[in-house]
N, C-alpha and C positions, 0 to 999 in steps of 0.2 A: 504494500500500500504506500501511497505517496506522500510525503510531506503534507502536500498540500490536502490531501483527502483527509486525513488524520486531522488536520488542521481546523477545516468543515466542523470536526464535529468536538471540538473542544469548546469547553464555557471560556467566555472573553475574562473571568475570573474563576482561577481555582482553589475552591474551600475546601477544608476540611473533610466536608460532608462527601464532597467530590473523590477524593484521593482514599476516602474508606469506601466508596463505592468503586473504583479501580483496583484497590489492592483485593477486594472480594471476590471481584470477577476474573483476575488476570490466570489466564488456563497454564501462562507458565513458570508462574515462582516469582514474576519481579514487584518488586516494593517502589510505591509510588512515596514522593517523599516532595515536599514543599518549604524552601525557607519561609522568613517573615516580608520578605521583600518581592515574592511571588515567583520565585524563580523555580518550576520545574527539572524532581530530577529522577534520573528511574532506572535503580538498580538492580543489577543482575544477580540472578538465584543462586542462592547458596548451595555448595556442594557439598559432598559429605567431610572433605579436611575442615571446612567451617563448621560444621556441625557439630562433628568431635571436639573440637576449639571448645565453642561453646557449653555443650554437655561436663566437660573437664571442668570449667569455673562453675558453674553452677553446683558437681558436685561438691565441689571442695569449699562454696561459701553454704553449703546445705548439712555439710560436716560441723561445720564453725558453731552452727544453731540460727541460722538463715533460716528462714520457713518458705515453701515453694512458693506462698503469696506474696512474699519481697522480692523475693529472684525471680524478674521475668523475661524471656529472651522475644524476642521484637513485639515490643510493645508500643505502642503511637506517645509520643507528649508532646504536648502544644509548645511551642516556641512563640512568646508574644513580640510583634515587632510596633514599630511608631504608629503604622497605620492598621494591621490585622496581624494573624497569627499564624505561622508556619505549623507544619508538622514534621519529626522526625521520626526514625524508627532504629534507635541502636540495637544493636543484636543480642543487650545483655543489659539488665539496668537493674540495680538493687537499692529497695523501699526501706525507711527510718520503719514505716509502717506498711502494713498490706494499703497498698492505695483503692478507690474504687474504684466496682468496674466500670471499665470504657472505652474507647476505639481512641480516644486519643485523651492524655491523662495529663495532668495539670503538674508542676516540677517543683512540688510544695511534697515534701517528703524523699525527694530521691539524693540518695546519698552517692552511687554510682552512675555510669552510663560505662560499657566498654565496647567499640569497635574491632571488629575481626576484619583485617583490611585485605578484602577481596581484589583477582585483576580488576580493575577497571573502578575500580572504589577510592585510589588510595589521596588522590586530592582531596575528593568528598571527604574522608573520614580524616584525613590529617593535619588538613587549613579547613575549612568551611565549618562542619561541625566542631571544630574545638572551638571555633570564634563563637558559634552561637550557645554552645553548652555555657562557652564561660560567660557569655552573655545575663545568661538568665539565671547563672548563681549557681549550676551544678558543681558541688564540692568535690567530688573526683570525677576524672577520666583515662579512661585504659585505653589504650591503643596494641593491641596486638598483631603484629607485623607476620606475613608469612614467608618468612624467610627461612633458612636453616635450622637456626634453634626456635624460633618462633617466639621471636621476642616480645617481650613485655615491656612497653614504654608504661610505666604511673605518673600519673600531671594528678596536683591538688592545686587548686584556686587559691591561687595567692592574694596579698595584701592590694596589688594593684589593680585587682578584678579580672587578672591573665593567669591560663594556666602556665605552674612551673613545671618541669619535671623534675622527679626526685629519686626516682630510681628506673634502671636499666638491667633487664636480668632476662635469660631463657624464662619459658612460661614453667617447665618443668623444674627452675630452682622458685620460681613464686608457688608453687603449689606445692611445695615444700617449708612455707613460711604459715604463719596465722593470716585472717583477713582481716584481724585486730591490728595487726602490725603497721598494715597500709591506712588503714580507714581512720585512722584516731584523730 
């Protein structure tokens, strides 16, 4: 299909409402995702090294005494901009408390967000989404690189309201660590 056919049949603005009715329908894995400045963007399905990525954190902040209602792996939250609100979808995010339900959840409780940086992801997840996590106050974020060891970048929100990074490790010597270690 063409550019331009595609084009036809898009809202002259896309809400929220819109981007959970695309991610509902899309027959093949991709995640529709909206800054706050309206910018369209649409990434590509997770394979199974992302998956095991993720499955590995999860169990290991669910050993800590995490409750599966904190740990959720792509869950929508609202990104508030000057004029309307974006949507994101990190592939890992963990709740102070179980948040409510919802297609897209409000950033009053989330203590995490982690990124598993997919081909074709790794701007998106490395400048964009850290600019806006830190944006809106999220106190950590992870970035895990698919590289060799499969690195773990940790950034906490610093003083200046930019993340810093504070530690650089294989994900296999972080899951070797507590989740109290990083998160305090």
């Amino acid at each position: 299909m063409s550019a331009e056919a595609i084009g036809m049949h898009m809202p002259p603005v896309v809400t929220l409402d819109d981007l959970a009715a695309m991610n509902a329908t899309d027959l093949y894995g991709h995640r529709y995702e909206t800054s706050p400045e309206g910018v369209l963007s649409v990434m590509p399905p997770a394979d199974s090294e992302h998956a095991k990525i993720a499955t590995r954190l999860t169990l290991w902040l669910a050993a800590a005494g995490w409750t599966a209602e904190q740990i959720l792996q792509v869950a929508g939250i609202r990104i508030p901009g000057a004029s309307r609100e974006g949507g994101r979808i990190p592939d890992l995010s963990l709740w102070r408390v179980p948040p409510p339900t919802g297609v897209w959840l409000t950033v009053a409780d989330l203590v995490l967000v982690v990124e598993i940086v997919s081909p074709g992801s790794e701007a998106m997840d490395v400048m964009t989404k850290r600019y806006e996590y830190a944006t809106v106050g999220i106190a950590h974020y992870w970035v895990i690189n698919r590289d060799g060891a499969l690195t773990a970048q940790l950034n906490r929100l610093g003083p200046s309201g930019e993340y810093e990074e504070y530690a650089k490790m294989p994900l296999a010597w972080l899951l070797q660590t507590a989740p109290a270690d990083h998160l305090g």
